[in-house]
C-alpha positions in Angstrom: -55.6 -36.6 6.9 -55.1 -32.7 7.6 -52.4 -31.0 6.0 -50.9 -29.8 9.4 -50.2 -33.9 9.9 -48.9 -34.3 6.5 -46.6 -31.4 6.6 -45.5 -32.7 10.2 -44.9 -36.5 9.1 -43.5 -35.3 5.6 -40.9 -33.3 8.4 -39.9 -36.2 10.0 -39.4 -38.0 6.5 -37.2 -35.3 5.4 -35.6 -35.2 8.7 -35.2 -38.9 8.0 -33.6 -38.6 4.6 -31.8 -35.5 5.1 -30.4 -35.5 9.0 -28.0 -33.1 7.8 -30.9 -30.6 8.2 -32.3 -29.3 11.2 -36.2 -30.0 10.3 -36.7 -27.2 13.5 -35.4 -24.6 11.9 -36.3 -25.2 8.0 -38.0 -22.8 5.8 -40.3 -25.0 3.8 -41.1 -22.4 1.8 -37.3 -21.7 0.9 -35.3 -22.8 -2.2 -34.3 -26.3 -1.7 -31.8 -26.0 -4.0 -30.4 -22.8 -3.2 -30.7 -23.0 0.7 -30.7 -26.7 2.0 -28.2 -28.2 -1.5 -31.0 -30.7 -2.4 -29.8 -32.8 -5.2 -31.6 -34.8 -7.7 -30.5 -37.9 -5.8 -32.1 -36.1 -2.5 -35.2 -35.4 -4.0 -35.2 -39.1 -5.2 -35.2 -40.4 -1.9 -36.9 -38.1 -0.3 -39.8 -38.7 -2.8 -39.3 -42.4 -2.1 -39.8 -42.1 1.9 -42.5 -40.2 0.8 -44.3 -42.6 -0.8 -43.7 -45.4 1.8 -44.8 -43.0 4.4 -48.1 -42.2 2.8 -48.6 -45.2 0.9 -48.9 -43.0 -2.0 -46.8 -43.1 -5.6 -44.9 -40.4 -8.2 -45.1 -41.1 -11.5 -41.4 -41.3 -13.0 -41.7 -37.7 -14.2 -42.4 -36.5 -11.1 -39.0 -37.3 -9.3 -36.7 -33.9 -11.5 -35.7 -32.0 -9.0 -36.5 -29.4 -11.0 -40.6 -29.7 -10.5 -40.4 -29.0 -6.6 -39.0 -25.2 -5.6 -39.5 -25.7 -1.9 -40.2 -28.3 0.5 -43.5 -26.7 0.3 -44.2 -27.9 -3.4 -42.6 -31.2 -2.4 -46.0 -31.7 0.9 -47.9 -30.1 -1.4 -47.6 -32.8 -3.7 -48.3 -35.1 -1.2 -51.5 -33.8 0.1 -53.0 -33.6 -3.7 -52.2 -37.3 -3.8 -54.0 -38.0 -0.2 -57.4 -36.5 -1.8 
């Protein structure tokens, strides 16, 4: 899979799991802490849809909040797991 379609379809998962955010208009590259208010319990979920999507799976100490900056780290993580 190309990292154009897993950056789209991880979109649509945040979209999914955050609808307060307007996927159209995000910065992935953007604190998702500072700018979009994702909290540990965000990130949980998010990582969760994540791995349903993609059929792929975070280890426990992968789900702080604090080891994703942007929702770029958070695809990012993804695509290393697809390969």
């Amino acid at each position: 899979m190309d990292k154009e379609l897993i950056k789209k379809q991880s979109l649509e998962v945040i979209e999914e799991v955050l609808p307060e955010l307007d996927v159209a208009t995000v910065d992935t590259s953007a604190s998702i802490t500072d700018d979009y208010d994702v909290n540990s319990v965000s990130i949980i979920k998010l990582l969760v849809g994540l791995e349903d999507k993609f059929n792929v799976e975070f280890d426990d100490s992968e789900l702080a909040l604090n080891k994703y900056e942007s929702f770029d780290d958070v695809i990012e993580s993804v695509e290393k797991k697809m390969n």
